[in-house]
py3Dmol code that shows the C-alpha trace and the ligand (Angstrom):
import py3Dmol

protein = """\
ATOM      1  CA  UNK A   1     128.804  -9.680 109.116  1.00  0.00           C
ATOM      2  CA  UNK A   2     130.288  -6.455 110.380  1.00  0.00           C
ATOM      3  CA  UNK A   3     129.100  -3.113 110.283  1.00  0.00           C
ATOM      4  CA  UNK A   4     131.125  -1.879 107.857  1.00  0.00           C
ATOM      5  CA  UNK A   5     130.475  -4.639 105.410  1.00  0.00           C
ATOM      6  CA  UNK A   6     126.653  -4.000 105.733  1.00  0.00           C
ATOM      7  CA  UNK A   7     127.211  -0.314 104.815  1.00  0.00           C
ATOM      8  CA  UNK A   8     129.488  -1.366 101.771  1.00  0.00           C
ATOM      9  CA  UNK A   9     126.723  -3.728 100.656  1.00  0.00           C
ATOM     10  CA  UNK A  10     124.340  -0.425 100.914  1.00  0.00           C
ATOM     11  CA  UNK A  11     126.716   0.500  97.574  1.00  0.00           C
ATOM     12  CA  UNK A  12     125.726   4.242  98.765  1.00  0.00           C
ATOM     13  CA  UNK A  13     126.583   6.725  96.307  1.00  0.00           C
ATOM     14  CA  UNK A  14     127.591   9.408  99.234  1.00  0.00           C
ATOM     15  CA  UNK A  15     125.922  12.765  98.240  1.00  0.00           C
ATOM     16  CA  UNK A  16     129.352  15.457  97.849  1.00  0.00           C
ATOM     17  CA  UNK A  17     129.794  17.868 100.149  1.00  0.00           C
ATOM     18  CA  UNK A  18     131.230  21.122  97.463  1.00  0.00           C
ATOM     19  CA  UNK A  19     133.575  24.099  98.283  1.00  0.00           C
ATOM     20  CA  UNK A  20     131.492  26.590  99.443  1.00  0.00           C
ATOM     21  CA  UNK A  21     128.103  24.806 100.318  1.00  0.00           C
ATOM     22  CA  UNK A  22     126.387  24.355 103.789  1.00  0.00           C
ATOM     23  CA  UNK A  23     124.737  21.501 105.233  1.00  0.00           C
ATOM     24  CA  UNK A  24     122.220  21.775 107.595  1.00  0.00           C
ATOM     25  CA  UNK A  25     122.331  18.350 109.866  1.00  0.00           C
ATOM     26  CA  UNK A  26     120.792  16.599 112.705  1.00  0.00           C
ATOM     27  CA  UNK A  27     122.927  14.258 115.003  1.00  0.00           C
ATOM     28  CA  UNK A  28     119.947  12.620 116.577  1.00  0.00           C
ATOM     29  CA  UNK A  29     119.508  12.487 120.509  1.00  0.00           C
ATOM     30  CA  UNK A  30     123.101  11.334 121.496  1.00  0.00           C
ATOM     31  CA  UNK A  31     123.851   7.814 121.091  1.00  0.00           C
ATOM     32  CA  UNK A  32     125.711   7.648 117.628  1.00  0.00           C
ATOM     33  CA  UNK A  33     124.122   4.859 116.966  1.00  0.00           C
ATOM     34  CA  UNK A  34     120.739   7.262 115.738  1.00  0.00           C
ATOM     35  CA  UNK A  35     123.071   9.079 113.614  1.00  0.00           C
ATOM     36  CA  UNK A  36     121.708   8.508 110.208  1.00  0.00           C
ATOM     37  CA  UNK A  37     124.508   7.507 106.996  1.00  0.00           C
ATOM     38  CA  UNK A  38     123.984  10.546 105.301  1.00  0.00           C
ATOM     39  CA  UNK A  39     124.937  12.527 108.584  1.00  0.00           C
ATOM     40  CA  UNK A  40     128.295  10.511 108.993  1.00  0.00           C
ATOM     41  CA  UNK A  41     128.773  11.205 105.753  1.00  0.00           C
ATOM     42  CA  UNK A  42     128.831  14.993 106.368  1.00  0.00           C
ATOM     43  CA  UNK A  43     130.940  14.565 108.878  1.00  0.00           C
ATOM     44  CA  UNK A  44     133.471  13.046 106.977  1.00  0.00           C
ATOM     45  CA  UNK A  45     133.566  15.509 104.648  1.00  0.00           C
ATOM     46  CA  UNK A  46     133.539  18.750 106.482  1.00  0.00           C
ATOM     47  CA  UNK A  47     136.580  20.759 106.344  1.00  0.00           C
ATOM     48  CA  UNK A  48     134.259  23.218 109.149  1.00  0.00           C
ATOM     49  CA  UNK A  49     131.768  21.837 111.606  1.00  0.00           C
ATOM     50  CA  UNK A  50     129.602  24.401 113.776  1.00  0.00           C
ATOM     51  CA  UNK A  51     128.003  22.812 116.559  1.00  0.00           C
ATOM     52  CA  UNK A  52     125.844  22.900 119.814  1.00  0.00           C
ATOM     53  CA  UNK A  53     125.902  21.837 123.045  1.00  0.00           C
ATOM     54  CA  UNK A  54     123.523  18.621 122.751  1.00  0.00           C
ATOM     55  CA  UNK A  55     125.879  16.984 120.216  1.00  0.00           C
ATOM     56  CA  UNK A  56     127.692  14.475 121.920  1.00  0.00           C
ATOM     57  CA  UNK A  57     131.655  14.588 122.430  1.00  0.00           C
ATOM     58  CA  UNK A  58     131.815  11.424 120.376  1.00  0.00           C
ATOM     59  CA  UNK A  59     130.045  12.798 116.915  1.00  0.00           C
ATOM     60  CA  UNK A  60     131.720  15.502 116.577  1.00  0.00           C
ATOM     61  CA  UNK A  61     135.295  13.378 117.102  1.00  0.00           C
ATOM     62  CA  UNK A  62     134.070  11.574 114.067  1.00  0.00           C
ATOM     63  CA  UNK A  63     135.231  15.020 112.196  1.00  0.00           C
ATOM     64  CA  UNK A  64     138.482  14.844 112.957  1.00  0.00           C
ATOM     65  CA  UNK A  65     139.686  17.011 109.727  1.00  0.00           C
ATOM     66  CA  UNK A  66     137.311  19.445 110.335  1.00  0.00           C
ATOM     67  CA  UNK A  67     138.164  22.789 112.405  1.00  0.00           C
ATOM     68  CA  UNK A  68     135.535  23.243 114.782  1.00  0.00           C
ATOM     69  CA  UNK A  69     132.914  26.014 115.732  1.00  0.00           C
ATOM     70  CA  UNK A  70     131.052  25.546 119.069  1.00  0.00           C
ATOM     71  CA  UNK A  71     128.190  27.859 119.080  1.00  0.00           C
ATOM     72  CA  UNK A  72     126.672  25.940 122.410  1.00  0.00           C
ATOM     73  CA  UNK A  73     123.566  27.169 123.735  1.00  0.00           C
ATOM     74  CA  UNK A  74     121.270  25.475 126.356  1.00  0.00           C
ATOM     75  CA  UNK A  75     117.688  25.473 127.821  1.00  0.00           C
ATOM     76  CA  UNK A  76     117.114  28.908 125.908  1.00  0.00           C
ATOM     77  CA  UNK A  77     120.083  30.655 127.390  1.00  0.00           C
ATOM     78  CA  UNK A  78     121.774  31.783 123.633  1.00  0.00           C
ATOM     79  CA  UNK A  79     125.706  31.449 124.372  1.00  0.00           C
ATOM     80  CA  UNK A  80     126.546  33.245 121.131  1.00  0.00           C
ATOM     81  CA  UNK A  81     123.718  35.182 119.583  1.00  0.00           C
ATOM     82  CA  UNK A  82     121.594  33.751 116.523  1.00  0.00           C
ATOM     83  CA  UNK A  83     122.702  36.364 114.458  1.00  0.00           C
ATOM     84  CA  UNK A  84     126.558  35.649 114.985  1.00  0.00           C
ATOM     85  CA  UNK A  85     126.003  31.639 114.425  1.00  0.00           C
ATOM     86  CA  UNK A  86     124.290  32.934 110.810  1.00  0.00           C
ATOM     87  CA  UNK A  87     127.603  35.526 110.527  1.00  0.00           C
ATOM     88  CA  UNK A  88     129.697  32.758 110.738  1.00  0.00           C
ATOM     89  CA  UNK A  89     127.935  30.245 108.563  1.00  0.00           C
ATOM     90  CA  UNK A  90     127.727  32.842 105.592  1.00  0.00           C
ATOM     91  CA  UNK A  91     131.693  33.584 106.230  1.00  0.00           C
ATOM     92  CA  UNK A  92     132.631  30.408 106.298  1.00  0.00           C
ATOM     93  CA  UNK A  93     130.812  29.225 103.099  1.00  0.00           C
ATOM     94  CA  UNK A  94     132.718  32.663 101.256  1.00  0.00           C
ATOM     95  CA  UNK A  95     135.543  31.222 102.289  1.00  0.00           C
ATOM     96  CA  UNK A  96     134.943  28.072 100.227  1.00  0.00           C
ATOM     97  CA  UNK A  97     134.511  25.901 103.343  1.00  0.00           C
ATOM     98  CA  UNK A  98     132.693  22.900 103.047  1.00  0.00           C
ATOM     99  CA  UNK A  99     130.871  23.157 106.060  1.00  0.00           C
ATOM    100  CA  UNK A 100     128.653  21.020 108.008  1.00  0.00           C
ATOM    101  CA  UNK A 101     126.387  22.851 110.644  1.00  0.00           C
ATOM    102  CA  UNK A 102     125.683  20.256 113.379  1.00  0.00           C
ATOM    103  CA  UNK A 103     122.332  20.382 115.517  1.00  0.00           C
ATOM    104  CA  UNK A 104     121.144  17.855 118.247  1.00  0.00           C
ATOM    105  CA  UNK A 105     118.069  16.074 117.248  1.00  0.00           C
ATOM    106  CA  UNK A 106     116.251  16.811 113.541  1.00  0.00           C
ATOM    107  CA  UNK A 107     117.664  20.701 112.533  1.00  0.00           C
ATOM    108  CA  UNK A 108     114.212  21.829 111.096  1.00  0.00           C
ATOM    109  CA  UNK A 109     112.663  20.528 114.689  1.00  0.00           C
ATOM    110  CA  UNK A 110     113.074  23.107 117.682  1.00  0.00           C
ATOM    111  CA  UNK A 111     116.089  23.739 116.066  1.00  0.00           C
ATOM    112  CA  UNK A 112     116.471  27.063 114.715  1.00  0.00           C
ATOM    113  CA  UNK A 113     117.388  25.255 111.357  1.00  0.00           C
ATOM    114  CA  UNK A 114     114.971  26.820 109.088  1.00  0.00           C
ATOM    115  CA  UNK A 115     116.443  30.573 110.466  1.00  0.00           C
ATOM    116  CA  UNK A 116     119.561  29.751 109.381  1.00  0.00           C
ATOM    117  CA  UNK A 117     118.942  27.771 105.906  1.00  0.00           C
ATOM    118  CA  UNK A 118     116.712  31.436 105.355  1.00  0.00           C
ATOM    119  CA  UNK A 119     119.556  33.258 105.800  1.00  0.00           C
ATOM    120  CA  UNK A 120     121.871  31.192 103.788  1.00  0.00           C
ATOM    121  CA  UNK A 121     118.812  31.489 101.098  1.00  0.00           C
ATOM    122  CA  UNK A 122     118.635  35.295 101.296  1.00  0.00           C
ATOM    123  CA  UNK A 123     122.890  35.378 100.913  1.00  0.00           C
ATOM    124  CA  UNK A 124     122.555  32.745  98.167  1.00  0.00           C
ATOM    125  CA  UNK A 125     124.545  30.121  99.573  1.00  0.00           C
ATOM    126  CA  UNK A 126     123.424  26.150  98.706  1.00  0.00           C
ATOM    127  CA  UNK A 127     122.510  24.919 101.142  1.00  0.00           C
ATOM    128  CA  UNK A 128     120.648  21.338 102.288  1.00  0.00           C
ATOM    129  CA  UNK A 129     118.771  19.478 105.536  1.00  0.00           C
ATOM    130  CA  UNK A 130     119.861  16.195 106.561  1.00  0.00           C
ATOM    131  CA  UNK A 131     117.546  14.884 108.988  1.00  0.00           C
ATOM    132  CA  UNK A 132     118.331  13.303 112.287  1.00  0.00           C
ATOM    133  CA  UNK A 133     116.036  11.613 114.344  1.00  0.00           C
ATOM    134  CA  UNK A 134     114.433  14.212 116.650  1.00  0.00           C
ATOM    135  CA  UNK A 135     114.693  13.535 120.367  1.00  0.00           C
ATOM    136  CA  UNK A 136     111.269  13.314 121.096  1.00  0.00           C
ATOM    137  CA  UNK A 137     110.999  10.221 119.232  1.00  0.00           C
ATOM    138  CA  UNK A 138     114.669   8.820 119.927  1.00  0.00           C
ATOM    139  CA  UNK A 139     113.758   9.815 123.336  1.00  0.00           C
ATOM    140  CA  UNK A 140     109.936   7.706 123.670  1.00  0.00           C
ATOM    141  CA  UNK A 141     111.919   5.223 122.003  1.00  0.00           C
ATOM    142  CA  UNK A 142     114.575   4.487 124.096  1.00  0.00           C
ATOM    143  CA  UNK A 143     111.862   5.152 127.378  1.00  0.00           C
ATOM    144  CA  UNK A 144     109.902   2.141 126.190  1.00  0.00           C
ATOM    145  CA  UNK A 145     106.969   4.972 125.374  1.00  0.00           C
ATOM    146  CA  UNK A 146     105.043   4.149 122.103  1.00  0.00           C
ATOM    147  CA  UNK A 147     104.616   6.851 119.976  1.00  0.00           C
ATOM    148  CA  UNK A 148     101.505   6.031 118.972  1.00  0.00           C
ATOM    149  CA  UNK A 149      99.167   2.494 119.714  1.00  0.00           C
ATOM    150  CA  UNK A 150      96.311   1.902 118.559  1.00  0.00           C
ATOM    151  CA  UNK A 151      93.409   2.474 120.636  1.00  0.00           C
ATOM    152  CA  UNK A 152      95.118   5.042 122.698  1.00  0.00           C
ATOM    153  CA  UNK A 153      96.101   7.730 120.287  1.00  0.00           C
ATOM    154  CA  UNK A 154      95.380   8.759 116.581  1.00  0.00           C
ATOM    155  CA  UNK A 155      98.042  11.577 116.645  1.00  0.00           C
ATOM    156  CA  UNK A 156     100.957  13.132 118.825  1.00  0.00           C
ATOM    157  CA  UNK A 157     101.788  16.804 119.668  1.00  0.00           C
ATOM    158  CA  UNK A 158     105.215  17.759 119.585  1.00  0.00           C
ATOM    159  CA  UNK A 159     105.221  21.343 121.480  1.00  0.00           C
ATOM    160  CA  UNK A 160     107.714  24.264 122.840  1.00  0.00           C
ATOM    161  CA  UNK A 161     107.527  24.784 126.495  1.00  0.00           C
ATOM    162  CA  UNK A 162     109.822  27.724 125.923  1.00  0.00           C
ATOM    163  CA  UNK A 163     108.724  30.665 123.850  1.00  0.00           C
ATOM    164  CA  UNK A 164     110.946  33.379 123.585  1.00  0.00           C
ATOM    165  CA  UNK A 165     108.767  34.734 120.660  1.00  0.00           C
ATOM    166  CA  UNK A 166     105.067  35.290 122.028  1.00  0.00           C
ATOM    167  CA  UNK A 167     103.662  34.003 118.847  1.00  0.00           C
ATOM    168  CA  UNK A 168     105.330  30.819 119.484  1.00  0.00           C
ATOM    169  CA  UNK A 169     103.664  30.209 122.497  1.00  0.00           C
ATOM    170  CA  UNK A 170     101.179  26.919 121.939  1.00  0.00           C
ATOM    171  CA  UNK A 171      98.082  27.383 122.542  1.00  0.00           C
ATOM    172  CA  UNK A 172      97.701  24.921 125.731  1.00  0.00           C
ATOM    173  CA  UNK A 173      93.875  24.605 125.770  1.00  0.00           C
ATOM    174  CA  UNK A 174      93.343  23.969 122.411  1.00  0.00           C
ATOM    175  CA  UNK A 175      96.321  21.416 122.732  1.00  0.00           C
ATOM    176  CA  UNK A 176      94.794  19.597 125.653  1.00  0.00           C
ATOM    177  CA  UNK A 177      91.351  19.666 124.299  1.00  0.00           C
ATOM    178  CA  UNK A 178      92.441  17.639 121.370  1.00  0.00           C
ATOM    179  CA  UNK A 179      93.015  14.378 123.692  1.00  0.00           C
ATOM    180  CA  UNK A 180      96.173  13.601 121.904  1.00  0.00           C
ATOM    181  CA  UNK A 181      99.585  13.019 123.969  1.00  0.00           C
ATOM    182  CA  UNK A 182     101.775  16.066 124.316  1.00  0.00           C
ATOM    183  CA  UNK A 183     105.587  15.935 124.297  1.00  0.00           C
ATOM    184  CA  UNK A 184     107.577  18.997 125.120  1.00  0.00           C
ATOM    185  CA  UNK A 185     111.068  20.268 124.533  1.00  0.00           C
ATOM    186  CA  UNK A 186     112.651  23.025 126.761  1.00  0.00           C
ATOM    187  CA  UNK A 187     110.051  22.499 128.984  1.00  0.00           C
ATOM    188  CA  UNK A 188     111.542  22.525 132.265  1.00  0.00           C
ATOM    189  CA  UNK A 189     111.608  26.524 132.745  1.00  0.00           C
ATOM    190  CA  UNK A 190     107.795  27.128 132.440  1.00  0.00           C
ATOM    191  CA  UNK A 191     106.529  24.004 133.309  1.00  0.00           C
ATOM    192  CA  UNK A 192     104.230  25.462 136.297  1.00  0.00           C
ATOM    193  CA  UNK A 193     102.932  27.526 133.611  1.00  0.00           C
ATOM    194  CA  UNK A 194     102.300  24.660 130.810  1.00  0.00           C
ATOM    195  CA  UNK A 195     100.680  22.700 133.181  1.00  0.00           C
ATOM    196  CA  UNK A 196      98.483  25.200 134.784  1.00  0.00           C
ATOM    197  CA  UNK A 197      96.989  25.978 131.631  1.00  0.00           C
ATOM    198  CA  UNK A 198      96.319  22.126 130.793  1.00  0.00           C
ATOM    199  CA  UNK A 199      94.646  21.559 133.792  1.00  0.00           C
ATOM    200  CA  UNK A 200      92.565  24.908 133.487  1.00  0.00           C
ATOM    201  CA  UNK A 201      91.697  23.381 129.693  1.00  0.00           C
ATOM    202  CA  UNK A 202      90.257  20.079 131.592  1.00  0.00           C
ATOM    203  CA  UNK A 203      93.455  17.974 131.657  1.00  0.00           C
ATOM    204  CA  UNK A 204      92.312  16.014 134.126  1.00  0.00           C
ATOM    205  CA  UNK A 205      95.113  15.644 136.933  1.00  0.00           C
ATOM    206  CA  UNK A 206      96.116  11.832 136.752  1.00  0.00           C
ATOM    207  CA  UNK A 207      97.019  11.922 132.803  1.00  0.00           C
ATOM    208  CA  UNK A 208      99.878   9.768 133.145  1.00  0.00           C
ATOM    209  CA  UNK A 209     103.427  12.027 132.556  1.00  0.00           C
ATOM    210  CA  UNK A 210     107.010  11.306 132.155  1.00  0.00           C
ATOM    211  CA  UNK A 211     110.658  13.342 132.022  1.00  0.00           C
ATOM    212  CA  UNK A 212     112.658  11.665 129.927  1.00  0.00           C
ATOM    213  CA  UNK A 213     115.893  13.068 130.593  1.00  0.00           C
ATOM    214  CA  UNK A 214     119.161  12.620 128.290  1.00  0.00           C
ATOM    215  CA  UNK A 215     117.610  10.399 126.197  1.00  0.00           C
ATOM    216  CA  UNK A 216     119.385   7.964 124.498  1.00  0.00           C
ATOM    217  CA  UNK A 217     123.087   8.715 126.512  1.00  0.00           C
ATOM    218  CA  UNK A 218     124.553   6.560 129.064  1.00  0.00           C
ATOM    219  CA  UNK A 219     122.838   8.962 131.866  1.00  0.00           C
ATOM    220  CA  UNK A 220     119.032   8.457 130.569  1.00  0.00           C
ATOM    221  CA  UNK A 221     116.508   8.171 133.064  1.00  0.00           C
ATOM    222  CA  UNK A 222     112.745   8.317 132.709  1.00  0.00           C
ATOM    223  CA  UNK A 223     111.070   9.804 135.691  1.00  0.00           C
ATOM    224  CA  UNK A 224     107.072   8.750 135.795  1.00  0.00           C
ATOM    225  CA  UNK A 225     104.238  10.825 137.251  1.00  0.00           C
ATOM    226  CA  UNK A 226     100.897  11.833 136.558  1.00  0.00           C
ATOM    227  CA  UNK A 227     100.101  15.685 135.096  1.00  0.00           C
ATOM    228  CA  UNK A 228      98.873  16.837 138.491  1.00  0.00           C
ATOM    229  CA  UNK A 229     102.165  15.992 140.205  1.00  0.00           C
ATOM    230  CA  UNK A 230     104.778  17.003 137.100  1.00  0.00           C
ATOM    231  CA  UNK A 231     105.781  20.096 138.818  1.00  0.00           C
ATOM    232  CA  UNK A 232     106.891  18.517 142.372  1.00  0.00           C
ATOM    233  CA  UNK A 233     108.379  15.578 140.572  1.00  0.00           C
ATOM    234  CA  UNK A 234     110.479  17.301 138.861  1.00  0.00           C
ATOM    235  CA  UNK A 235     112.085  19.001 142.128  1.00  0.00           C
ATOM    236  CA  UNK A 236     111.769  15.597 143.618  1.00  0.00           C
ATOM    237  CA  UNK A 237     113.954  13.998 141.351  1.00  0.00           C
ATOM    238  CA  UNK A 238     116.057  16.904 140.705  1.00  0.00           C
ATOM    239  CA  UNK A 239     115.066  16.661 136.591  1.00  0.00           C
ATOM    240  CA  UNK A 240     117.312  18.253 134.739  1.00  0.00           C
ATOM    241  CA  UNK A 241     118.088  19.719 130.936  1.00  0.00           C
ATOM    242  CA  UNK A 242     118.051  17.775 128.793  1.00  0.00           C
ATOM    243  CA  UNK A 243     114.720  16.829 129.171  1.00  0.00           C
ATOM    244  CA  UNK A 244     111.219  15.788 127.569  1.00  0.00           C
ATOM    245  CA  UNK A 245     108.422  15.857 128.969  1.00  0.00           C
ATOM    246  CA  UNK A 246     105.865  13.401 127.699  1.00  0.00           C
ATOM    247  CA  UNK A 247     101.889  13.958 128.477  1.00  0.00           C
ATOM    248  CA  UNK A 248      99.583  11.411 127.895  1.00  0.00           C
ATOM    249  CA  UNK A 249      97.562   7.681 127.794  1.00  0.00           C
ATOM    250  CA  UNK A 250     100.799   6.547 125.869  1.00  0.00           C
ATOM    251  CA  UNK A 251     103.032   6.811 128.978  1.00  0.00           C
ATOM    252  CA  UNK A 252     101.558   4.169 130.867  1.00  0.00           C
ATOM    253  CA  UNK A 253     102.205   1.928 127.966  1.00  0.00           C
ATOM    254  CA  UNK A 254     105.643   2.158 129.725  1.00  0.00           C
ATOM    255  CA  UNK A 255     105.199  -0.573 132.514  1.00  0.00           C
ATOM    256  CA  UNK A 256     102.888  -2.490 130.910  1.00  0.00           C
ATOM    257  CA  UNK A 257     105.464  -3.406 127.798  1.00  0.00           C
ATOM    258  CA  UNK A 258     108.280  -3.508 130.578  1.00  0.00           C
ATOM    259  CA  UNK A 259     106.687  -6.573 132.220  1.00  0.00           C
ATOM    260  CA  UNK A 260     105.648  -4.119 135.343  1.00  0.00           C
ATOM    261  CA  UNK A 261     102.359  -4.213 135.258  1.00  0.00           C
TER     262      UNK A 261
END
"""
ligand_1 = """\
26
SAH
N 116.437 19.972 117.282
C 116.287 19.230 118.524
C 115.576 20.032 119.593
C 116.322 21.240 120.077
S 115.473 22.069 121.360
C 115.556 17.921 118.258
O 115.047 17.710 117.160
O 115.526 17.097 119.176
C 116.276 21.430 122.802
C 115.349 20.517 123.565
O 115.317 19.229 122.959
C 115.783 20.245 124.987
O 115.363 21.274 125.865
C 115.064 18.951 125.288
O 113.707 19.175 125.592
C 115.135 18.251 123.938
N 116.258 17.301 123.861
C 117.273 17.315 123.002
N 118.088 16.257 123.192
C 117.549 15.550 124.204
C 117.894 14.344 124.873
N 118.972 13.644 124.525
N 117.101 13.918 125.881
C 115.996 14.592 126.230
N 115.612 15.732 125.634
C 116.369 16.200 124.637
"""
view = py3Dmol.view(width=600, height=400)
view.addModel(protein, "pdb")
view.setStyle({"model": 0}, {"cartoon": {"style": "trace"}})
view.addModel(ligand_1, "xyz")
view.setStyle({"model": 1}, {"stick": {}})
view.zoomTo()
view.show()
């Protein structure tokens, strides 16, 4: 059967994008195959699509009506300033666009989502969240790194490595003390920090590590290491944004379900 006949036997009664409405969406890690129905969707029925840098080239041809907005920013370097991105989505919805605002990942994860559907609140503007998947678990995925197994972990920490807001910061120790894998987004910039403050916690230096780096796009490569040597691996290999970094007993899962071990 093809893959349009499956999603016709779905018999999906699309939500409707109105005039004048705002939808908050996540386009998964990259490979369009995570996007999820309700997300394509959207994207066939934006007249205005504002989106970032990690959205791939391909997802955001599937909008062809739609004028776009790119508001890229990357590894915490802001592009166009929050408030100007929240401008523009409140102007555009006055205008009676129906507009689709287009995040890598899941929009309420690491996403600045929840700032923007506040502001929309505050100026009374419907809005809605459409999930993606988020890219740390599109990312573990597609890196043959299980989430969770049993007998290894009970729970997973998805964490900032990049705080621009003090009060964001994790608190490291308490994170490592917990046991539990770690996996990081915008990590790269202060990872000597991060992992300074895991090993001062009792981390102990051979936890087994990984960058997973474009995750999910043609370019993906997982790069495996051990916590004590995450910082010189990373120069090593030259690991670049974007990137996860995963912490944890579930990494060396890796080899053994690839037949390496
Ligand atoms: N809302 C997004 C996260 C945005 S923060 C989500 O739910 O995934 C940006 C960070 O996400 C990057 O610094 C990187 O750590 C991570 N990231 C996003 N896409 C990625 C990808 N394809 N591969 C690896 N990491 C990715």
């Amino acid at each position: 059967m093809s893959l349009e006949k499956a999603i016709a036997r779905l018999n999906l009664e699309p939500k409707v994008l109105e005039p004048g409405h705002v939808w908050l969406a996540g386009a998964g890690p990259g490979d369009p195959g995570c996007l999820t129905l309700d997300v394509l969707s959207a994207l066939a029925q934006a007249d205005a699509l504002v989106h970032d840098a990690l959205v791939s080239p391909k997802i955001v041809a599937v909008a062809e009506q739609a004028e776009k907005f790119f508001v890229g920013k990357r590894g915490g370097r802001l592009s166009i300033p929050q408030g100007e991105i929240n401008a523009l989505l409140v102007k555009l919805a006055r205008e009676g666009r129906k507009v689709v605002r287009l995040k890598g990942g899941h929009p309420f994860v690491f996403g600045r989502g929840a700032e923007e559907a506040l502001v929309l609140t505050r100026e009374n503007i419907p809005w809605r969240a459409l999930s993606g998947i988020t890219s740390a678990f599109g990312g573990l995925t597609s890196a043959n790194i299980p989430a969770t197994m049993r007998g290894v972990n009970g729970a997973i920490i998805l964490a900032t490595g990049f705080a621009a807001v003090s009060d964001d910061r994790p608190d490291w120790a308490a994170l490592a003390r917990t046991g539990q894998p770690i996996v990081i987004y915008m990590g790269l910039t202060q990872m000597a920090d991060t992992v300074a403050e895991l090993r001062a916690a009792g981390l102990p230096a051979d936890t087994p590590a990984a960058f997973v780096e474009n995750a999910s796009m043609p370019q993906e490569r997982t790069v495996t290491t051990s916590l004590g040597t995450l910082v010189e691996a990373a120069a090593l290999e030259k690991v670049v944004s974007p990137s996860l970094i995963v912490i944890g007993g579930i990494v060396s899962l890796r080899a053994e379900l690839m037949g390496q071990k």
